[in-house]
Backbone as ProteinMPNN parsed JSONL, in Angstrom:
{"seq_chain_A": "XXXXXXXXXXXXXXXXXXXXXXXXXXXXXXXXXXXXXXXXXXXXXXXXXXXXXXXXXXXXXXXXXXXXXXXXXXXXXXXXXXXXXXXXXXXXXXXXXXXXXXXXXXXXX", "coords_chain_A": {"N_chain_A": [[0.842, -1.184, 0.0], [0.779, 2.32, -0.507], [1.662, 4.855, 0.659], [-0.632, 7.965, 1.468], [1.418, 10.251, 0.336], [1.63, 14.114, 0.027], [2.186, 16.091, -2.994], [3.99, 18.001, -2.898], [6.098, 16.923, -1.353], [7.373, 14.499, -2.654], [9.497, 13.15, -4.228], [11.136, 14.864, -7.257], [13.521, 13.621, -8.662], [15.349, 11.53, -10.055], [16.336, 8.443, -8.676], [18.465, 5.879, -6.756], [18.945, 2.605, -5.872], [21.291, 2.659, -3.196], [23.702, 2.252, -0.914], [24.595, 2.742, 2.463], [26.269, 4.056, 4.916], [24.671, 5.508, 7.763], [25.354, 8.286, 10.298], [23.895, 9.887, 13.123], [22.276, 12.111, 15.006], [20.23, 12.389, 17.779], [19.941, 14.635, 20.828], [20.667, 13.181, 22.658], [20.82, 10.281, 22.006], [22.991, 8.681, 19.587], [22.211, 7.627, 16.615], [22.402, 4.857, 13.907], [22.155, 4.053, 10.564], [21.052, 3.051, 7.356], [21.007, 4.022, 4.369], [18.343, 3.678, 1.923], [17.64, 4.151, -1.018], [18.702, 7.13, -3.085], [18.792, 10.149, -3.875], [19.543, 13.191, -5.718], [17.855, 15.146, -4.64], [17.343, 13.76, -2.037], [17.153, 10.699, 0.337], [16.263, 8.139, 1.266], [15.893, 6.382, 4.464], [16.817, 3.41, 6.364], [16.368, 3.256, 9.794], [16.063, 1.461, 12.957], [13.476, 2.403, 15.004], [13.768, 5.088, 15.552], [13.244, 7.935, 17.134], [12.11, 10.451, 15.506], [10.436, 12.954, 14.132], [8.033, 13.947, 11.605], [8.771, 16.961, 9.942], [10.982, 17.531, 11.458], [14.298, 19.079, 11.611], [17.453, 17.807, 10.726], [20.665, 16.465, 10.656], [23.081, 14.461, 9.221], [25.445, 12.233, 8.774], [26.962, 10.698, 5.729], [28.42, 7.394, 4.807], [29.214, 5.943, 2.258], [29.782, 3.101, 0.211], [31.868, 3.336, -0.617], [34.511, 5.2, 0.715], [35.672, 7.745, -0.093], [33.639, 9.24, -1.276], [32.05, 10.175, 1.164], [29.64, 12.508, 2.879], [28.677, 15.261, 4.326], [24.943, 16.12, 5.202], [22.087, 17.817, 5.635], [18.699, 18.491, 6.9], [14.863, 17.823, 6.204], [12.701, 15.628, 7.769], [10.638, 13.976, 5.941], [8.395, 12.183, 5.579], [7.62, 9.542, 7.786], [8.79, 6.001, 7.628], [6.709, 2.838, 7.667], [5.859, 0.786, 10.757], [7.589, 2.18, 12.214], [10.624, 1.787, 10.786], [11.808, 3.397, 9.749], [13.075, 6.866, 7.784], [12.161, 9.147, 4.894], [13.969, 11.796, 3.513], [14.147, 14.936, 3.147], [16.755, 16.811, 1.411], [18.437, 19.799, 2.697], [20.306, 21.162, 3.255], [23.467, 20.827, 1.496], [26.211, 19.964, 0.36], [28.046, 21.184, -2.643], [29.795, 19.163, -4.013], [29.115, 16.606, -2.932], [26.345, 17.04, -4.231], [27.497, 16.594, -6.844], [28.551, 14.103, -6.685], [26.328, 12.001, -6.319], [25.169, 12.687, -8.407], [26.85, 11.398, -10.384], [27.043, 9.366, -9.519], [24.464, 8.197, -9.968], [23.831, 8.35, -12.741], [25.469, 6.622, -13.252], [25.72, 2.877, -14.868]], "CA_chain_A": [[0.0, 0.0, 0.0], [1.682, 3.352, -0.938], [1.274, 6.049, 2.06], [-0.422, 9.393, 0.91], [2.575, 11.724, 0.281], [1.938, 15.47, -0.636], [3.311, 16.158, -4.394], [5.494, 18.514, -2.87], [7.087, 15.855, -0.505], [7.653, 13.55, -3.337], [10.97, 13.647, -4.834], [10.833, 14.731, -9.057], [14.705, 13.375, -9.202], [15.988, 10.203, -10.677], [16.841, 7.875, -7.495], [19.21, 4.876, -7.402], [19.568, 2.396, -4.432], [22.651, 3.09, -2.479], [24.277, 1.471, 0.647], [25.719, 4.199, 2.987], [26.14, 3.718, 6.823], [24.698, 6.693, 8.35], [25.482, 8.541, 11.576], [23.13, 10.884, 13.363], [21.846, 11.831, 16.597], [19.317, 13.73, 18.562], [20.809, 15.702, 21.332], [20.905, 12.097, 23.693], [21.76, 9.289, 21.727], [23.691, 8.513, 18.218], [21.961, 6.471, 15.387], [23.014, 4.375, 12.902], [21.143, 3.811, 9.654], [21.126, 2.116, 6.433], [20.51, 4.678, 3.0], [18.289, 2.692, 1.31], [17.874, 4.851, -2.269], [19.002, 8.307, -2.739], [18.123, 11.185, -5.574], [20.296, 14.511, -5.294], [17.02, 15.8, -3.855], [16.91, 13.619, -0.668], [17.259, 9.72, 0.12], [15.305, 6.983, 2.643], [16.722, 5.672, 5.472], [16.382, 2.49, 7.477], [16.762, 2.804, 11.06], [15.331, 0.775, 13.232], [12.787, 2.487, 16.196], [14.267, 6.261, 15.4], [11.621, 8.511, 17.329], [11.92, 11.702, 15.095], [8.44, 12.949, 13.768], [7.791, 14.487, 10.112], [9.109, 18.101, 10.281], [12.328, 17.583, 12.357], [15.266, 19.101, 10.623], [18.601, 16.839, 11.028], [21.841, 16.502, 9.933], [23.792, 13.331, 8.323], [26.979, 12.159, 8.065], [26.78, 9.58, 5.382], [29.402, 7.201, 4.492], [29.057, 5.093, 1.509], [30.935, 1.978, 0.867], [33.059, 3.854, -1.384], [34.629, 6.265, 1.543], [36.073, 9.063, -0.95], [32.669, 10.044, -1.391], [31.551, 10.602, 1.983], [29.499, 13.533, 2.647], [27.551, 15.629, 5.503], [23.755, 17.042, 4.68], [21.013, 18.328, 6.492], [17.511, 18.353, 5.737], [13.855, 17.713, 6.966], [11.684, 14.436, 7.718], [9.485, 14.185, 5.208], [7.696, 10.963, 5.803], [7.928, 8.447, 8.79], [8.224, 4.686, 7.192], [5.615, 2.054, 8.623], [6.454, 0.003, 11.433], [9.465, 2.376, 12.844], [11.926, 1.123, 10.112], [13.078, 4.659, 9.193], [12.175, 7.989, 7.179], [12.289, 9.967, 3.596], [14.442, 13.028, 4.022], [14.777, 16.033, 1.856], [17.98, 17.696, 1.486], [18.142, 21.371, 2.37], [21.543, 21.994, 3.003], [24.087, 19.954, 0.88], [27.799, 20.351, -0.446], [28.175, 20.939, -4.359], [30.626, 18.055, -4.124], [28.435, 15.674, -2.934], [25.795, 16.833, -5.206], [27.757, 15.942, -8.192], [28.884, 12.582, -6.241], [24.819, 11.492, -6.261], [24.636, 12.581, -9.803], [27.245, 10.481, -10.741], [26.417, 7.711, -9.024], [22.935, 7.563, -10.546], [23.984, 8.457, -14.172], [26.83, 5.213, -13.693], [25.101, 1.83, -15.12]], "C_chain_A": [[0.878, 1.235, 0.0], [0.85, 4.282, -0.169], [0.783, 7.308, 0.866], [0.731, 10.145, 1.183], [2.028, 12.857, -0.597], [2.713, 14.994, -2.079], [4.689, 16.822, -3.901], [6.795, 18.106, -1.864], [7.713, 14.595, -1.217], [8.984, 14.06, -4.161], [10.556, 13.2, -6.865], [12.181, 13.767, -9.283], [14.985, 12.227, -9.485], [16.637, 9.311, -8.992], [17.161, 6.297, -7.772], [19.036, 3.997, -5.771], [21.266, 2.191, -4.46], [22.769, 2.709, -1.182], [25.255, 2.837, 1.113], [25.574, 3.868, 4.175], [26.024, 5.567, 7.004], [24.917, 7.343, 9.817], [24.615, 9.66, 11.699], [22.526, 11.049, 14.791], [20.59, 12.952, 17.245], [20.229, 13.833, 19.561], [21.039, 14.184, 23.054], [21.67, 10.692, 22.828], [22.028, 9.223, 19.792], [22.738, 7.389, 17.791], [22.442, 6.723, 14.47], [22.174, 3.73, 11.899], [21.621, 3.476, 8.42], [20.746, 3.292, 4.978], [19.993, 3.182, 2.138], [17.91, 2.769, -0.383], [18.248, 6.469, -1.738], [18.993, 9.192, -3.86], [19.03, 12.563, -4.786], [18.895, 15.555, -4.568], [16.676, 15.577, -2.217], [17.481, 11.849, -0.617], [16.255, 9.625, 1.506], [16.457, 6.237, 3.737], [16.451, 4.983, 6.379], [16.957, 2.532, 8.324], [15.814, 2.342, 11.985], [14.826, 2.039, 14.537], [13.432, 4.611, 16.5], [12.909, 7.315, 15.667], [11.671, 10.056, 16.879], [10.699, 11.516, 14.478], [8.697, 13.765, 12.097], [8.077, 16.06, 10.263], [10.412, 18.303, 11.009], [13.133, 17.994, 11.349], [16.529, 18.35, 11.301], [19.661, 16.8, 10.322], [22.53, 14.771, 10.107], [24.989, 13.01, 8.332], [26.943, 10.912, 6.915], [27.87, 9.013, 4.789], [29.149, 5.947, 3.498], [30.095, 4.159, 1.237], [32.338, 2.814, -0.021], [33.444, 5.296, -0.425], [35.126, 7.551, 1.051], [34.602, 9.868, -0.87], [31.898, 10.362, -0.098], [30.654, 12.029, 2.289], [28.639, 14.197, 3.957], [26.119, 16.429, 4.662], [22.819, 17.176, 5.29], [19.763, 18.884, 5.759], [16.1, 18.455, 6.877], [12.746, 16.356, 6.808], [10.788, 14.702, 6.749], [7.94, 13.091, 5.538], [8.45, 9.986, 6.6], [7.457, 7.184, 7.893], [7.688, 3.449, 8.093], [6.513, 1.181, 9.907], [7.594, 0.425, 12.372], [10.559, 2.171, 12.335], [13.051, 2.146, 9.627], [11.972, 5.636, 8.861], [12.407, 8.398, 6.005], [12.79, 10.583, 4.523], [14.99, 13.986, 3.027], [16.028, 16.655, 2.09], [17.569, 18.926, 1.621], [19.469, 21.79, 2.438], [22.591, 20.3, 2.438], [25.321, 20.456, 0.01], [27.702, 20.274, -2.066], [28.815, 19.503, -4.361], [29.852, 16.974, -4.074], [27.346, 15.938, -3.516], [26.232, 16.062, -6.58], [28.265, 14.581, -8.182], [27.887, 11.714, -6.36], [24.848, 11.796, -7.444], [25.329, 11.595, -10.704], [27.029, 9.43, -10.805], [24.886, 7.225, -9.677], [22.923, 7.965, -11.939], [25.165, 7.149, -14.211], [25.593, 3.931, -14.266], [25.585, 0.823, -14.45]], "O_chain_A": [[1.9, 1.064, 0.665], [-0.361, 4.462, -0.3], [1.38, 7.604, -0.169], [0.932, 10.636, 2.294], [1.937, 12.683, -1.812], [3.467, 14.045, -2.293], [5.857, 16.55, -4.175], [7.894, 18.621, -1.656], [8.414, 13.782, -0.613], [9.269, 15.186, -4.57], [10.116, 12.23, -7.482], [11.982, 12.983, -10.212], [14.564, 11.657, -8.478], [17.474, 9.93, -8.334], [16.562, 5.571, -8.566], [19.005, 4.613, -4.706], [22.087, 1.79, -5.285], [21.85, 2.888, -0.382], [26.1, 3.547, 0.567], [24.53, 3.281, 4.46], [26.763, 6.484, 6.645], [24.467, 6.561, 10.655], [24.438, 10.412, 10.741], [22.358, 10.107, 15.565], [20.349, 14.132, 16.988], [21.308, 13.258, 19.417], [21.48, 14.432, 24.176], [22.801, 10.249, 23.03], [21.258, 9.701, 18.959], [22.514, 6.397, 18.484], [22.851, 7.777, 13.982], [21.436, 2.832, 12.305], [22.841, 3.621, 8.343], [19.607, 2.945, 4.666], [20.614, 2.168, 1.821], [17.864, 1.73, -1.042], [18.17, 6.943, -0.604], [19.28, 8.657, -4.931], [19.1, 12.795, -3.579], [19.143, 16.64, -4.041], [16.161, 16.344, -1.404], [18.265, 11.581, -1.527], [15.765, 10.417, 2.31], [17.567, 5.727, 3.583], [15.88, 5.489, 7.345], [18.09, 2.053, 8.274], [14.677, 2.799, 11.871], [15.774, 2.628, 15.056], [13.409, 5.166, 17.599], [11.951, 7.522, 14.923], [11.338, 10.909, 17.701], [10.05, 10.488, 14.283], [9.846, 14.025, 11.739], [7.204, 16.467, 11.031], [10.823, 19.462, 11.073], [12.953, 17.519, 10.227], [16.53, 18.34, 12.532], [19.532, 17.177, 9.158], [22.365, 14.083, 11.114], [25.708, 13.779, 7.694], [26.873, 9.857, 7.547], [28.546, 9.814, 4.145], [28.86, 4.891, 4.061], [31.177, 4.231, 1.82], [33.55, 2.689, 0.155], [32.862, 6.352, -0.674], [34.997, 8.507, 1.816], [34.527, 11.014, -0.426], [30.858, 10.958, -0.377], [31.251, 12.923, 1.689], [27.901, 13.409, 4.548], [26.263, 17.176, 3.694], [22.591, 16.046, 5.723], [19.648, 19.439, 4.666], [16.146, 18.954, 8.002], [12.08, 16.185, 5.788], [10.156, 15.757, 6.792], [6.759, 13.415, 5.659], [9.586, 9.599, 6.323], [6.312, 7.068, 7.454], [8.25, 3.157, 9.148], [7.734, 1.032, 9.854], [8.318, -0.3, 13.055], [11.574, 2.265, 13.025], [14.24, 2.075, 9.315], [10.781, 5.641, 9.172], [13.414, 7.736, 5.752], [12.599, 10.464, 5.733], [15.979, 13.874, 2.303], [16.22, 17.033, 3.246], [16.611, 19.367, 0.986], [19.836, 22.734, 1.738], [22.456, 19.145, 2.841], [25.245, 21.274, -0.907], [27.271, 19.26, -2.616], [28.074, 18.642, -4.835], [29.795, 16.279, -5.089], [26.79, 14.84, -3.554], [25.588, 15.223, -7.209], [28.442, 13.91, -9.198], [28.245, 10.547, -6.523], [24.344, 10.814, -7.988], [24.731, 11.009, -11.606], [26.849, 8.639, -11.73], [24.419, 6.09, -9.777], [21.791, 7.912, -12.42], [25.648, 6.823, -15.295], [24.438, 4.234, -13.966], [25.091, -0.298, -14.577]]}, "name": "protein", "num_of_chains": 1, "seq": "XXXXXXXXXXXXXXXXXXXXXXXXXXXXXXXXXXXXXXXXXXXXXXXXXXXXXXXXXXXXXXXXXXXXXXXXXXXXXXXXXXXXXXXXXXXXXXXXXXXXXXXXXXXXX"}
């Protein structure tokens, strides 16, 4: 079943899946999460039992298996996924660099 999402919470951009170990924390404890696609507009992320709500803004460190491309970005919940497994998250702040690292990566075959 496909959750109502807003149009303007839906990402227009081309999205690839991507493996990235993420780090992140609210202001008590550190999580660790799973990128499970990602579009230069935003990506999904599985973590397990992560009690942020839809509107939180947050910041990223994400480290993909390829560690050159590492990158930090900060953004805002868009959508909580069922069950507690994770969330959508739009980019709002994001390095040129690692923009053109996500464009790459999803223009490679």
């Amino acid at each position: 079943e496909t959750p109502n999402v807003a149009d303007s919470d839906r990402r227009s951009a081309a999205r690839k899946p991507f493996v990235a170990r993420m780090f992140f924390h609210d202001n008590n404890q550190l999580y660790e999460g799973i990128c499970r696609d990602i579009s230069i507009g935003g990506m999904q992320v599985l973590v397990a039992d992560y009690p942020g709500n839809v509107g939180d803004e947050i910041s990223l460190n994400v480290h993909p298996e390829n560690s050159e491309q590492h990158f930090v970005a900060s953004g805002k919940i868009v959508r909580m996924l069922d069950k507690g497994q994770g969330f959508s998250f739009r980019f709002t702040v994001i390095e040129t660099d690692a923009i053109k690292a996500i464009q790459k990566y999803i223009s490679a075959e």
